[in-house]
C-alpha positions in Angstrom: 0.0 0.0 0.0 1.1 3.7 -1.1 2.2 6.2 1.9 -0.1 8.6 2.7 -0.2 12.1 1.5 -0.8 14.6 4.0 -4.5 16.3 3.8 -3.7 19.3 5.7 -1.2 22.1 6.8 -1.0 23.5 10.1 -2.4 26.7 8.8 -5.4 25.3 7.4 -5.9 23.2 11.5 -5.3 27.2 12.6 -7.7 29.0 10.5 -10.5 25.8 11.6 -9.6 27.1 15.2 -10.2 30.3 14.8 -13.7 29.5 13.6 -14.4 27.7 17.0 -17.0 29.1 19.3 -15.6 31.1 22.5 -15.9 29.1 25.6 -18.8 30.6 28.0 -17.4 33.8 29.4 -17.6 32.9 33.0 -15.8 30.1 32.2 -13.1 32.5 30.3 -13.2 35.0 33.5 -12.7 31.8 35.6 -9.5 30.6 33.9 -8.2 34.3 33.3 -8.1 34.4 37.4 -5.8 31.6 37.9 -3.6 34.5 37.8 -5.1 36.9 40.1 -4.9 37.0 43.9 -8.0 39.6 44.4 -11.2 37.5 43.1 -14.7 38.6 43.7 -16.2 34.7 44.3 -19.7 35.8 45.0 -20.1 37.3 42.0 -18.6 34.4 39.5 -20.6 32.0 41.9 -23.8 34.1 40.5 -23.0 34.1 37.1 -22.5 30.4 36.9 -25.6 29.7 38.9 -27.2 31.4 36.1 -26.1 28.0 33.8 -28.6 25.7 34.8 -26.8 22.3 33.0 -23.3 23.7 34.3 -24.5 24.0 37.8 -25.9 20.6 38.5 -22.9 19.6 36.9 -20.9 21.0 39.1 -22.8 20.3 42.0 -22.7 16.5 41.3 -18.8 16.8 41.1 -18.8 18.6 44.6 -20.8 15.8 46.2 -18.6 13.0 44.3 -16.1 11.3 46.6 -13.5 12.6 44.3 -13.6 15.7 47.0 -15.1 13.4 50.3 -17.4 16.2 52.0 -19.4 14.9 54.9 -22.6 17.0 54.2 -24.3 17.8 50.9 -23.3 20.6 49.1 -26.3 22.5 47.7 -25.1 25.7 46.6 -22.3 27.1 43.9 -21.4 29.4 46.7 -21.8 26.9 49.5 -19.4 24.6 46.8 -16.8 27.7 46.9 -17.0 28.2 50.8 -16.3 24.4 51.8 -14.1 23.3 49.0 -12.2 26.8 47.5 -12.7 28.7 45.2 -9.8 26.6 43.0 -11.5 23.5 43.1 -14.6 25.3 41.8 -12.7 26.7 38.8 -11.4 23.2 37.9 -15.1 21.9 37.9 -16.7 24.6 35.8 -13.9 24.3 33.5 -14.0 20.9 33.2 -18.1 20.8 33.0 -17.7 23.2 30.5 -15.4 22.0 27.9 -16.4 18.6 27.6 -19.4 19.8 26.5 -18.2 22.0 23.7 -17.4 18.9 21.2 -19.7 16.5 20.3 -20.0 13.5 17.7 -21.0 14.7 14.4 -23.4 12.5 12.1 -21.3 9.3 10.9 -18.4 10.0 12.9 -16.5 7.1 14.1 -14.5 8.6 16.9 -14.3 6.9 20.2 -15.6 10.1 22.4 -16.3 8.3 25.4 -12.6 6.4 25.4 -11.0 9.8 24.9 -12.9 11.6 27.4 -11.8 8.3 30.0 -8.4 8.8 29.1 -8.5 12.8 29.6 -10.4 12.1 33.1 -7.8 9.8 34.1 -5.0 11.8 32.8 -6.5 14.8 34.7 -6.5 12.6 38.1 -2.9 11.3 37.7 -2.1 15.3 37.4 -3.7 16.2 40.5 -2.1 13.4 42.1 1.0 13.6 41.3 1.1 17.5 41.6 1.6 17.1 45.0 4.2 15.0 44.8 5.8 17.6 43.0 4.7 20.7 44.9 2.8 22.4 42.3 -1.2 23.4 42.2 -3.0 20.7 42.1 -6.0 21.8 40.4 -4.1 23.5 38.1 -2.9 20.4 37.2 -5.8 18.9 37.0 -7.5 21.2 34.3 -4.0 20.9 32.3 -4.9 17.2 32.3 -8.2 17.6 31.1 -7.4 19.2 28.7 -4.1 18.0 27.1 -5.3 16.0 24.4 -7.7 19.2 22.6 -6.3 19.0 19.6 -7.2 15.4 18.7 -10.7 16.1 19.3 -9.9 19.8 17.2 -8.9 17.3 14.2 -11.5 14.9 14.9 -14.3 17.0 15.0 -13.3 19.6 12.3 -11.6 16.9 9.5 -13.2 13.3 10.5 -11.9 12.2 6.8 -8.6 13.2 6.9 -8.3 12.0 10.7 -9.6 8.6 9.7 -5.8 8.7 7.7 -4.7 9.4 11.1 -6.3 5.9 12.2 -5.8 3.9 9.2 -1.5 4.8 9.4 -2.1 3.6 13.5 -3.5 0.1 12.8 -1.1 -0.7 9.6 2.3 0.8 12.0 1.0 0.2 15.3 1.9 3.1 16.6 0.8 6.3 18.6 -1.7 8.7 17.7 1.3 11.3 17.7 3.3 9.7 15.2 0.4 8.5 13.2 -0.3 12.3 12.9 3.4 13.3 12.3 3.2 11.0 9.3 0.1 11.7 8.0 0.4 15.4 8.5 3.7 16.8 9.9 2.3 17.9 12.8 0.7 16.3 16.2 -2.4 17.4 18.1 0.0 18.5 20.6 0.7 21.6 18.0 -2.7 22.2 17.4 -3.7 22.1 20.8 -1.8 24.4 22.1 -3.1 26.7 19.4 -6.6 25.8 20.9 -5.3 26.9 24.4 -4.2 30.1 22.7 -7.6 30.8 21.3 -9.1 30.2 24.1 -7.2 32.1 26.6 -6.0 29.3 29.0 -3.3 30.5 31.3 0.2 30.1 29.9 1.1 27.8 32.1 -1.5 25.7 30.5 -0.9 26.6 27.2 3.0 25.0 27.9 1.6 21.9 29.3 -1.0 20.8 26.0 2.4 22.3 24.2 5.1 20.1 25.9 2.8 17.1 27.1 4.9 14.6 25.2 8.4 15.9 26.2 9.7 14.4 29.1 13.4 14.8 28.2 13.5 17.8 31.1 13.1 16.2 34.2 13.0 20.0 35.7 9.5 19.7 38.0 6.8 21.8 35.7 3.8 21.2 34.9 4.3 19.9 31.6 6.5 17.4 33.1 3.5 17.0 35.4 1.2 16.3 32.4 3.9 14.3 30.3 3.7 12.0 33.8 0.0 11.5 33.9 -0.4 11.0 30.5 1.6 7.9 30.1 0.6 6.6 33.8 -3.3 6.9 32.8 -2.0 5.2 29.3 -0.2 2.8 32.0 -3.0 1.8 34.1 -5.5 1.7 30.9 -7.8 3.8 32.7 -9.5 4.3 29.5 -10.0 0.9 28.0 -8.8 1.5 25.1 -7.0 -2.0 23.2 -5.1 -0.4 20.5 -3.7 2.3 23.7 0.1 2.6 23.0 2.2 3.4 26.2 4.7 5.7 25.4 8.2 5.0 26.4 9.1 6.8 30.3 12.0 9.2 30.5 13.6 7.6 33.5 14.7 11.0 34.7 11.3 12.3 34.4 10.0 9.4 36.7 13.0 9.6 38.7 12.1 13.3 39.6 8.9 11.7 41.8 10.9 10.0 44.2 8.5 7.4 44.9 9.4 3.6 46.3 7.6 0.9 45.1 4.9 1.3 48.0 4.1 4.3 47.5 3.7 4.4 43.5 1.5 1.2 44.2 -0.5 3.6 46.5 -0.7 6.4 44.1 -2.2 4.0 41.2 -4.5 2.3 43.5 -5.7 6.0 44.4 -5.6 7.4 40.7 -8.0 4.3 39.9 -10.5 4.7 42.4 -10.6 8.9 41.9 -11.0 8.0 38.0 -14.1 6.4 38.6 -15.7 8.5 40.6 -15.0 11.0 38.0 -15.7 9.8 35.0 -19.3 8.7 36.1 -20.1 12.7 36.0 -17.9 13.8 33.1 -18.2 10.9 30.8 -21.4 10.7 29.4 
């Protein structure tokens, strides 16, 4: 069989972007304050009280065990007052942009095993955030969010994706170099040109960006994300049977400092949060 010839240019993917629909602005305010110190919470607890969806949403999460509160949270500001205002943030975000792609007509995509792995990358983040000293709902959202740019070529080109699927089952290989093959470019690229569009924080935008490099072992958060990825590939949190694990940087692991019991007690945890989870976001 004849190599494939790539479909598309990295221009074209940007120009689709740009065409995307904003995400909701409270959700835009939301991640814009990840930088800020001096936030008004009662008022961003009001404006997302006034999405009906995103607040049971949200509310669901809140009661989840994922977070382990004793009594029933009822409230978006009773949410902020007994689990922080960060946690919050991470919720609507997450609420929010797993509901801005859906399966077109025909499309052959496996949503619900991409949204599992994304959950499950986003829980190995938070976890092993603090291992690392960094904010773990920060982390978190990074997670979620690392793999936009698959569902940015999925969505937008499902023909010339389905080349990306076709090269992975005749090489066996990653989605990544599947779309380095096909294309010349991997959704980490496009991604982060998503995260630009939408505004995420920087340190976000680095993460999507550099979520496959682990040659640094310098504790970041795209080292963060790099780590969850491949443990949530690891653990097959996702289900997925053509999943390829990645190779581990050893310096990147080594950066953890974890002994054998307590990595086994970190995947046991990362398991048990991921279902919790993805009973909420995972439709």
């Amino acid at each position: 069989m004849s190599e494939l010839t790539p479909q598309l240019d990295l221009d074209t993917v940007v120009k689709r972007i740009q065409d995307l629909p904003s995400l909701p602005a409270v959700v835009a305010e939301l991640l814009s304050s990840m930088e800020q110190e001096d936030i008004d919470t009662h008022a961003l607890a009001a404006k997302i009280t006034l999405d009906q969806s995103l607040t049971a949403k949200t509310l669901r999460l809140a009661n989840s065990s994922f977070y382990g509160m004793s009594s029933k949270v009822t409230s978006i500001g009773q949410a902020i007052s007994v689990l922080g205002f960060h946690s919050i943030r991470t919720l609507v975000t997450a609420c929010s942009v797993t509901a801005s792609f859906a399966p077109g007509p025909g499309m052959h995509f496996d949503f619900p095993g991409f949204w599992r792995h994304s959950v499950g990358t986003a829980v190995c983040a938070r976890l092993l955030a603090r291992r690392l000293g960094q904010n773990a709902e920060t982390a978190f959202t990074a997670g979620l969010l690392h793999d936009l740019g698959t569902l940015v070529l999925a969505t937008r080109f499902p023909a010339d994706y389905q080349a990306v699927e076709d090269w992975r089952r005749r090489h066996d290989c990653s989605a990544g170099a599947a779309e380095l093959a096909v294309f010349g470019f991997d959704h980490a690229m496009v991604g982060s040109a998503l995260a630009a569009r939408w505004k995420f924080p920087q340190k976000i935008q680095e993460a999507v960006a550099g979520h496959h490099a682990g040659a640094d072992a310098t504790p970041s958060l795209p080292l963060t994300i790099y780590l969850a990825n491949i443990l949530a590939h690891a653990l097959d949190l996702a289900g997925q049977e053509d999943d390829q694990v990645a190779p581990l940087a050893a310096p990147a692991w080594a950066a953890l400092a974890l002994d054998d019991a307590a990595a086994q007690a970190l995947f046991a945890e990362a398991e048990q949060l991921f279902h919790d989870m993805c009973q909420i976001l995972v439709n």
